[in-house]
C-alpha positions in Angstrom: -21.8 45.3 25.7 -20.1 41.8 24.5 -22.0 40.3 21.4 -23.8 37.4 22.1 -22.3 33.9 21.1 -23.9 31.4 18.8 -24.7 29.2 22.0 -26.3 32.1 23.8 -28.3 32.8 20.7 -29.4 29.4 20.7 -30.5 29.4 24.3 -32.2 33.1 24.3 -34.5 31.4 20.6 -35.3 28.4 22.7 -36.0 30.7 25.9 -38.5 32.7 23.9 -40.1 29.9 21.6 -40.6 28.2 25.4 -42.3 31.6 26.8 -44.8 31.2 23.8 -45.3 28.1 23.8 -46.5 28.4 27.3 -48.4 31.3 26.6 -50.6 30.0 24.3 -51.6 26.7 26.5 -52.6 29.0 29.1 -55.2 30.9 26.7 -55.9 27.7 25.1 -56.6 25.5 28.5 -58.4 28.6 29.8 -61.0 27.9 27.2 -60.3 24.5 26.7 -61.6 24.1 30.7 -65.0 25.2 29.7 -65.0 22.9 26.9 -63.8 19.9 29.0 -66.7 21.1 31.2 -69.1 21.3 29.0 -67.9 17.8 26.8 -68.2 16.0 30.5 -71.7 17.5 30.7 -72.9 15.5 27.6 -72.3 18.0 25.0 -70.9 16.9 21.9 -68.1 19.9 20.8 -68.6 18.9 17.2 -71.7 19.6 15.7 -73.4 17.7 12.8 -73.1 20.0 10.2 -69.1 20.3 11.2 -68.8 16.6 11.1 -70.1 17.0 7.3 -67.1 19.6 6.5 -64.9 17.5 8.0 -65.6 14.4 6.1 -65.3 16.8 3.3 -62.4 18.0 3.9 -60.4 15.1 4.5 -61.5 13.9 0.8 -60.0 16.9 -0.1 -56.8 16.6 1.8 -56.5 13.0 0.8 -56.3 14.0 -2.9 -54.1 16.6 -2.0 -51.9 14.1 -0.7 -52.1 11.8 -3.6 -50.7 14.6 -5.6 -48.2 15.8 -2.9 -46.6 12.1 -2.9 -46.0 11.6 -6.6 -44.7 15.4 -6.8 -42.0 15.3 -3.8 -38.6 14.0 -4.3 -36.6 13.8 -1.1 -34.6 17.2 -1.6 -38.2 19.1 -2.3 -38.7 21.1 1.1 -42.6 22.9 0.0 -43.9 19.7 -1.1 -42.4 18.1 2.2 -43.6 20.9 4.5 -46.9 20.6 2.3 -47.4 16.7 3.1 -46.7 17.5 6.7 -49.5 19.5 7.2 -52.2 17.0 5.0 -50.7 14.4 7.7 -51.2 16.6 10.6 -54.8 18.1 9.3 -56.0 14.5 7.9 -55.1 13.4 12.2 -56.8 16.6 13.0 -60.3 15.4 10.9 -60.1 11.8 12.4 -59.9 13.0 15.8 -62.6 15.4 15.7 -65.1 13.3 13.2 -64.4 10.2 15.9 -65.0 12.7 18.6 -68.2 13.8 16.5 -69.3 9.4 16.9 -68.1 9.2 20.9 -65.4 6.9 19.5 -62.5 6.5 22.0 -59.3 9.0 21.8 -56.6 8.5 24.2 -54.8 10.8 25.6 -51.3 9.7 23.8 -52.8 10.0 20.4 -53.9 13.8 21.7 -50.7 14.4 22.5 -49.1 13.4 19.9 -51.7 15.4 17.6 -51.0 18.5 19.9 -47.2 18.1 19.6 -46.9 17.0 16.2 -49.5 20.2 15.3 -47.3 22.9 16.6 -44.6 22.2 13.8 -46.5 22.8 10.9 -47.9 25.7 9.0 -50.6 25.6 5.8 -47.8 28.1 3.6 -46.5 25.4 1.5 -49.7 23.6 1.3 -51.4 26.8 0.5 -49.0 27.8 -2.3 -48.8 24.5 -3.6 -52.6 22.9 -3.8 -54.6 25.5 -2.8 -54.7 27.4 -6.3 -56.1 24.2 -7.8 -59.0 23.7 -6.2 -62.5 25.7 -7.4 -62.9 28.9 -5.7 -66.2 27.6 -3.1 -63.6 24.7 -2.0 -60.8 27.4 -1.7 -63.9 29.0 0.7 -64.2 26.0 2.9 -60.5 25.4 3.5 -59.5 28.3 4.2 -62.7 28.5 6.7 -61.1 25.3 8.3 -57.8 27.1 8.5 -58.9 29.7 10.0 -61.2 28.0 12.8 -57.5 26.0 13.5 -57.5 27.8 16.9 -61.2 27.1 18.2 -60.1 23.4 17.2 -56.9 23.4 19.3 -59.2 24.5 21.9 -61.4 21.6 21.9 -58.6 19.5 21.4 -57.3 20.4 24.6 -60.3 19.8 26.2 -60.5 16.5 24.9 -57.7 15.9 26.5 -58.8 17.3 30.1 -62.0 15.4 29.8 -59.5 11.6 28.9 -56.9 12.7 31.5 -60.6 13.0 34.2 -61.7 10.3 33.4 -58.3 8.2 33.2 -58.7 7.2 29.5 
């Protein structure tokens, strides 16, 4: 058997990180259609009391970022990896908090979000900040982290519900 070449490589990581990519968007679409069914049906897929956390949480991620921007030089991967994710999770609250008060999202901006959202991970921001928070806000961030998946889901059905109704 001849060794694979750099180039074929390449192709066969791109092959496979397409095969997930696509696996995922079915499981999330498959729930995300109920949602968008539900959402056109006048049901509002963020709840008060998540609307609270939210608000919460980007306060938290704010400061976060505050400390992430004086700390990063231009050479300091974590800290960059780290500010990436407060960008991409501060979108994340916005979206779902203007959801939360029926204001408009287009469908480019939930695209964008979806796109810009599969690139980043909380590891560097988890290393970096989480440790300096008090252990009950520790609780509530990694509860947010870890309900990332039942968000992408409503996220996608947001974006069924704009691409029905032509937003």
């Amino acid at each position: 058997m001849e060794s694979l070449t750099e180039e074929d490589m390449r192709m066969e990581s791109a092959f496979v990180a397409y095969c997930n990519i696509g696996i995922s968007a079915y499981f999330h679409f498959s729930t995300a259609q109920r949602w968008s069914e539900e959402i056109l049906g006048g049901r509002n897929p963020v709840s008060y009391p998540d609307f609270m956390s939210l608000q919460l949480l980007s306060e938290l991620l704010r400061i976060a970022g505050e400390r992430c921007d004086l700390m990063k030089d231009e050479t300091d991967l974590p800290y960059l990896e780290a500010g990436r994710y407060i960008e991409c999770m501060l979108d994340e609250c916005s979206i779902l908090m203007r959801t939360h008060l029926s204001k408009l999202v287009t469908k480019e901006e939930l695209c964008y979000h979806l796109d810009f959202r599969e690139f980043v991970d909380a590891d560097a921001f988890n290393k970096l900040f989480l440790p300096d928070f008090a252990p009950e806000v520790r609780r509530e961030i990694i509860a947010f982290q870890n309900r990332a998946s039942s968000r992408g889901d409503i996220l996608y059905a947001l974006l069924i519900v704009s691409s029905k109704m032509k937003i």
